[in-house]
C-alpha positions as YAML, in Angstrom:
chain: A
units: angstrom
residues:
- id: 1
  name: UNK
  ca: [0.00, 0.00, 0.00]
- id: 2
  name: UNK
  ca: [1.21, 3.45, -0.83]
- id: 3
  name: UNK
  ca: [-0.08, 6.64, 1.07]
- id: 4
  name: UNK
  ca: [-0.44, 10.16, -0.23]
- id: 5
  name: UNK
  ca: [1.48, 13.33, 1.00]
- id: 6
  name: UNK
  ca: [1.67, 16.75, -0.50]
- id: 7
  name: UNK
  ca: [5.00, 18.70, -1.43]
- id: 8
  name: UNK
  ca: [3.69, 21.76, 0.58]
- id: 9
  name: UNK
  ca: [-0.16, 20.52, 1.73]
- id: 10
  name: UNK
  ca: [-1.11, 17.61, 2.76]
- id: 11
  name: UNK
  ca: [0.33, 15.65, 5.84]
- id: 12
  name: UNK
  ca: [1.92, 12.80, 5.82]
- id: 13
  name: UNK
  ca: [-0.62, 10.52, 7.80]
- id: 14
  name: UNK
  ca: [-3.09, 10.61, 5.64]
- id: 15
  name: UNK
  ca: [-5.51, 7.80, 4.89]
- id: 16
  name: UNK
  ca: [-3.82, 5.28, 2.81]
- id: 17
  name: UNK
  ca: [-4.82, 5.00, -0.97]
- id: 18
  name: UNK
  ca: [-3.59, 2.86, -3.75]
- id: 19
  name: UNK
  ca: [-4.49, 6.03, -5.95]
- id: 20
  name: UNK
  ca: [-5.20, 9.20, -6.08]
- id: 21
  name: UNK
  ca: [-8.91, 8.89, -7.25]
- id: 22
  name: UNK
  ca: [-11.83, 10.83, -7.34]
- id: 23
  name: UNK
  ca: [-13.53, 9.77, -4.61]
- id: 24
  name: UNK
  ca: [-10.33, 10.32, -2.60]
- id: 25
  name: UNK
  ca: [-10.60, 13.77, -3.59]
- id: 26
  name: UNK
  ca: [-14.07, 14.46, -3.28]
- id: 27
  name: UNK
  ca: [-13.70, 13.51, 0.90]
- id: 28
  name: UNK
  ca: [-10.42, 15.69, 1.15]
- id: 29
  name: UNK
  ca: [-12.15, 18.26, -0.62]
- id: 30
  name: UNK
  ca: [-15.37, 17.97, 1.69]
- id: 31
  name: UNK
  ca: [-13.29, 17.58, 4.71]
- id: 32
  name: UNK
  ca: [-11.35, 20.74, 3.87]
- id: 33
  name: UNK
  ca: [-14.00, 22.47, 3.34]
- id: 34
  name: UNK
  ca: [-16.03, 21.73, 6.57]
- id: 35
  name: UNK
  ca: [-13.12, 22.21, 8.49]
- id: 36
  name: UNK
  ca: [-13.72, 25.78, 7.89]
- id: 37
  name: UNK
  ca: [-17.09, 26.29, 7.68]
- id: 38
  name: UNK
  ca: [-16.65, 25.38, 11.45]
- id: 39
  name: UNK
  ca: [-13.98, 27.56, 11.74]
- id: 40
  name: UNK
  ca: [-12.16, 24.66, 13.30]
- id: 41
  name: UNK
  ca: [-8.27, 25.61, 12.61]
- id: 42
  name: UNK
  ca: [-7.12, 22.32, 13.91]
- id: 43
  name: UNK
  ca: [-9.31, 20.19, 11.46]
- id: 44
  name: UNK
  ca: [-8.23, 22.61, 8.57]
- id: 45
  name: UNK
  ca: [-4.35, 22.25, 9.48]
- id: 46
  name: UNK
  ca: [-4.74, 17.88, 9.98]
- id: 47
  name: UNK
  ca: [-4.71, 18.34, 6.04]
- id: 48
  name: UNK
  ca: [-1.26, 20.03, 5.88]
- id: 49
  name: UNK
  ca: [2.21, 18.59, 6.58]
- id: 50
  name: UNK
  ca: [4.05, 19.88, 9.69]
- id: 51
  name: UNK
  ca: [6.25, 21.73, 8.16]
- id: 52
  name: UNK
  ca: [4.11, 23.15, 4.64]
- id: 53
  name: UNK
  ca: [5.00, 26.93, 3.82]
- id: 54
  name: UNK
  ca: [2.12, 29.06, 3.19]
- id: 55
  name: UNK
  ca: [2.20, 32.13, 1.08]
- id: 56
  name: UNK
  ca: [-0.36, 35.25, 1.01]
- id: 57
  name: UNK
  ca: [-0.57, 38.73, 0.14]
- id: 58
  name: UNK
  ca: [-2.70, 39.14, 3.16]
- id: 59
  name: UNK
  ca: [0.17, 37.35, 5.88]
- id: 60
  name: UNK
  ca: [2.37, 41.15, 6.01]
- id: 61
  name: UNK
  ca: [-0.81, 43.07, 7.34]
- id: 62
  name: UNK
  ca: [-2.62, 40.32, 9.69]
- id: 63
  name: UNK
  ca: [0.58, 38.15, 10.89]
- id: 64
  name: UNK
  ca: [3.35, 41.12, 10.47]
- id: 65
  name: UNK
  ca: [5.57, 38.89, 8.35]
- id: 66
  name: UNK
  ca: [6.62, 41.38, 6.02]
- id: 67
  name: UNK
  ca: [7.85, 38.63, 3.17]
- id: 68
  name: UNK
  ca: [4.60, 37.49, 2.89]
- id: 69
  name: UNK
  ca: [5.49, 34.01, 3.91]
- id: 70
  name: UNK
  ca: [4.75, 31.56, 7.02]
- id: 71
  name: UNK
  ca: [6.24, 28.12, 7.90]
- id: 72
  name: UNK
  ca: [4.99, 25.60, 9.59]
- id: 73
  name: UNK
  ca: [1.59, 24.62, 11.66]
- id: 74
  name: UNK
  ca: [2.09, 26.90, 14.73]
- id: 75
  name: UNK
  ca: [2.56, 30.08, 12.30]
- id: 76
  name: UNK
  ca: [-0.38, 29.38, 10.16]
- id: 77
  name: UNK
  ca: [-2.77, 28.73, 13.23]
- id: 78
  name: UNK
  ca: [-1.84, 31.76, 14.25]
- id: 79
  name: UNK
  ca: [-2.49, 33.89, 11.32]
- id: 80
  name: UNK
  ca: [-6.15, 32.06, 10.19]
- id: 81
  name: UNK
  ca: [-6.81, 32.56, 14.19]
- id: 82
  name: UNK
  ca: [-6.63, 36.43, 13.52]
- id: 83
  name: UNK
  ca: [-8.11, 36.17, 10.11]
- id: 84
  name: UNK
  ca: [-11.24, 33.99, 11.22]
- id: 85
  name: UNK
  ca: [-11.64, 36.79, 13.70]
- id: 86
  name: UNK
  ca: [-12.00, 39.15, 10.90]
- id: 87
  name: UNK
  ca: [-14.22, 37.35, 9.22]
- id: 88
  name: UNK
  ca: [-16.38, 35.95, 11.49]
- id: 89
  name: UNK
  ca: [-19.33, 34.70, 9.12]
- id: 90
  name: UNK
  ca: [-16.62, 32.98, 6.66]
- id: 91
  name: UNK
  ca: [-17.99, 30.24, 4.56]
- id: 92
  name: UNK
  ca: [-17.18, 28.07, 1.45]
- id: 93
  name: UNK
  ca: [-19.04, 26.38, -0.95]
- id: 94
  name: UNK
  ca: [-17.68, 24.06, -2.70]
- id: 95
  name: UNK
  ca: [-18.51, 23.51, -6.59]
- id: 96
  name: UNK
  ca: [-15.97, 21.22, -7.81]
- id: 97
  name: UNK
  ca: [-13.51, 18.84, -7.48]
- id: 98
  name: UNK
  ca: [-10.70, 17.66, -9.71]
- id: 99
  name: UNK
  ca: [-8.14, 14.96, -10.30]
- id: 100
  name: UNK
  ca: [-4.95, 14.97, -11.60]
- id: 101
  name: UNK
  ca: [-2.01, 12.99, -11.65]
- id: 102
  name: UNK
  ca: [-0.65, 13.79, -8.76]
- id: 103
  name: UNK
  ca: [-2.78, 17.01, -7.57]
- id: 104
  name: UNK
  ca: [-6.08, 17.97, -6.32]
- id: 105
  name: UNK
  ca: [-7.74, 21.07, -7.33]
- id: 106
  name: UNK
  ca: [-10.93, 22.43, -5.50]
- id: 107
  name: UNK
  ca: [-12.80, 25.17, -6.86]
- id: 108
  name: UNK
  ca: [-14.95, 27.14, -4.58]
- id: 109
  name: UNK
  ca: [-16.54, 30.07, -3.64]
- id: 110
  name: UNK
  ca: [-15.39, 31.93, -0.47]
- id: 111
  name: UNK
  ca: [-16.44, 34.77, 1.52]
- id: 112
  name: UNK
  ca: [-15.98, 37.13, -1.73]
- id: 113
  name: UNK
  ca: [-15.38, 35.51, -5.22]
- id: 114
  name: UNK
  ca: [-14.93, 32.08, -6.62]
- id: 115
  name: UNK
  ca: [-11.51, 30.50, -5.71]
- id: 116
  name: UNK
  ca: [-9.28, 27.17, -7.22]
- id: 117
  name: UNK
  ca: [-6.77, 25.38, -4.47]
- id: 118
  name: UNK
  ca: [-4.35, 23.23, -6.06]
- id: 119
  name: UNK
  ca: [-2.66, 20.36, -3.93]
- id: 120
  name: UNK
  ca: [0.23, 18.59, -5.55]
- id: 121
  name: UNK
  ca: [0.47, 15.47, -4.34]
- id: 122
  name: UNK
  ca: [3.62, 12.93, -3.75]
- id: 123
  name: UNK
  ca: [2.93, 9.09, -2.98]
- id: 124
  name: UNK
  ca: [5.46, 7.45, -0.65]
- id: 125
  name: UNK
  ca: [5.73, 4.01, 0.38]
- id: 126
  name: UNK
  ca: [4.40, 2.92, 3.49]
...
């Protein structure tokens, strides 16, 4: 058996898949998805590696990291804390899911416009 792990997303641990399939991406894409719609950070962040790097134009203003750039869990918890608290009513809806290769793309509408997330994916043996 082989499990799934993203270059810069998705941890390590995750379920174990032979493939990446649709209806593996359909439940990460759900899962993602609910994770914030109840603002749970925790639940959000169990689909990220330890030590993924996150990049935002918004990171200099709300986390003060003036390269736009935050490593690691503890970092990012800390910045969607203060962002969550800024956007109290924040909700997705997701529209679509799809399969590559070795990626996951979800297309969704957030608290403003219509949004793709792209997840490369590795596979590692178990």
């Amino acid at each position: 058996m082989k499990r799934c792990r993203a270059l810069f997303a998705i941890k390590a641990s995750l379920q174990i898949v032979p493939i990446l399939n649709a209806d593996f991406a359909l439940s990460f894409a759900r899962s993602w998805i609910e994770g914030w719609n109840q603002h749970d950070i925790d639940a959000v962040l169990s689909h990220y590696a330890d030590d993924f790097e996150l990049a935002s134009l918004l990171i200099p203003s709300i986390a003060e990291e003036s390269n736009g750039v935050l490593h690691g869990k503890a970092d990012v918890r800390a910045y969607w804390k203060k962002g969550l608290a800024q956007i109290p009513d924040l909700h997705f809806e997701l529209k679509e899911v799809l399969t590559g290769v070795d990626s996951i793309t979800l297309y969704y509408r957030g608290h403003r416009a219509w949004w793709l997330k792209c997840y490369g994916l590795t596979v590692l043996e178990r």
